[in-house]
C-alpha positions in Angstrom: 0.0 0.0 0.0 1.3 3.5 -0.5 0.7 6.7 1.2 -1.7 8.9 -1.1 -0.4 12.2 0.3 3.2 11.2 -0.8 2.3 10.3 -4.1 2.6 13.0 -6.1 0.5 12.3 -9.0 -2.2 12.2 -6.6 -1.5 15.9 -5.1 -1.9 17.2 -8.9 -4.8 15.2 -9.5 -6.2 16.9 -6.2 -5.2 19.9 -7.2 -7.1 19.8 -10.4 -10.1 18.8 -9.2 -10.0 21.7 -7.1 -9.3 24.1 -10.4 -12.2 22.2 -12.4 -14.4 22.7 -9.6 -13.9 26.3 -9.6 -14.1 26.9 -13.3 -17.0 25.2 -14.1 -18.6 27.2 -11.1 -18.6 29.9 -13.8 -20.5 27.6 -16.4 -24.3 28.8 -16.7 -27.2 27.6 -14.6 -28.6 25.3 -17.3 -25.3 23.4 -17.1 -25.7 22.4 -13.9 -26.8 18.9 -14.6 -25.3 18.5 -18.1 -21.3 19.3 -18.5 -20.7 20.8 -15.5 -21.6 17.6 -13.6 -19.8 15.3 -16.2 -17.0 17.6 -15.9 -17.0 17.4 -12.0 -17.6 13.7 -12.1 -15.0 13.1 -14.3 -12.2 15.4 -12.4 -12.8 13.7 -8.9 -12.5 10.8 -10.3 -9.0 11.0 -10.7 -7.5 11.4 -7.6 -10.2 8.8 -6.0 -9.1 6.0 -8.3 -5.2 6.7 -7.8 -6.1 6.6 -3.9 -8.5 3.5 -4.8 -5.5 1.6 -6.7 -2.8 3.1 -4.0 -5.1 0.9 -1.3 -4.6 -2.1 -2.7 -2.6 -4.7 -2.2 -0.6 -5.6 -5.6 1.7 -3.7 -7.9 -0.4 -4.9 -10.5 -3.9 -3.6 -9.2 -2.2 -0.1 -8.6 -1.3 0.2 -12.0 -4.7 -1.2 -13.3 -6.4 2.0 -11.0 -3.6 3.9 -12.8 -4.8 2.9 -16.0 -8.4 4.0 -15.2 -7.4 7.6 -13.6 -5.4 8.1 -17.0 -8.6 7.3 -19.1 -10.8 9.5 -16.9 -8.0 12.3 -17.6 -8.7 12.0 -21.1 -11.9 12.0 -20.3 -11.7 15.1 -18.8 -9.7 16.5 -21.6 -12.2 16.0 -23.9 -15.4 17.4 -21.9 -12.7 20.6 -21.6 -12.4 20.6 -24.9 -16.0 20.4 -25.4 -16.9 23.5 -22.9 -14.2 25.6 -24.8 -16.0 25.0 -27.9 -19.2 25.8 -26.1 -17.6 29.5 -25.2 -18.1 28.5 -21.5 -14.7 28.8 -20.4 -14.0 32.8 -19.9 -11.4 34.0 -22.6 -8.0 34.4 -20.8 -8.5 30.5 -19.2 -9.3 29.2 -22.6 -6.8 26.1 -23.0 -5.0 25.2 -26.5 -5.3 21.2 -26.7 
């Protein structure tokens, strides 16, 4: 088992969340239960599967919770992607994929 708060691919995942959370706070109303949740969803999920994977008790099953934070990231990357396209992300945070 590891110690999540040393890992530090789970502090950056944490810290995303955190920045995804407070962007898409500035996503309109009528979001609320569309992107804005998939997006939240989707972020959170991140750290909680590398913490998940971190808990149990093989090398392998780590890496296979790896494997799943890494597809939620791209995941992530797409809904992004998506909101840009939208105009919902505010002009200076607008990301270049």
């Amino acid at each position: 088992m590891h110690n999540i708060k040393e890992l530090k691919i789970w502090n950056k995942a944490m810290d995303l969340s955190v920045q995804v959370y407070d962007l898409s706070s500035k996503f309109p109303s009528d979001e609320r239960f569309g992107l804005t949740s998939q997006i939240r969803r989707c972020a959170v999920s991140i750290p909680s599967n590398i913490s998940e994977g971190a808990g149990r008790n093989t090398k392998g099953e780590f890496k296979q919770f790896l494997g799943i934070a890494n597809g939620s990231a791209y995941e992530l990357q797409t809904q992004l992607m998506i909101a840009n396209k939208l105009n919902l992300l505010m002009k200076n945070l607008q990301m270049k994929f």
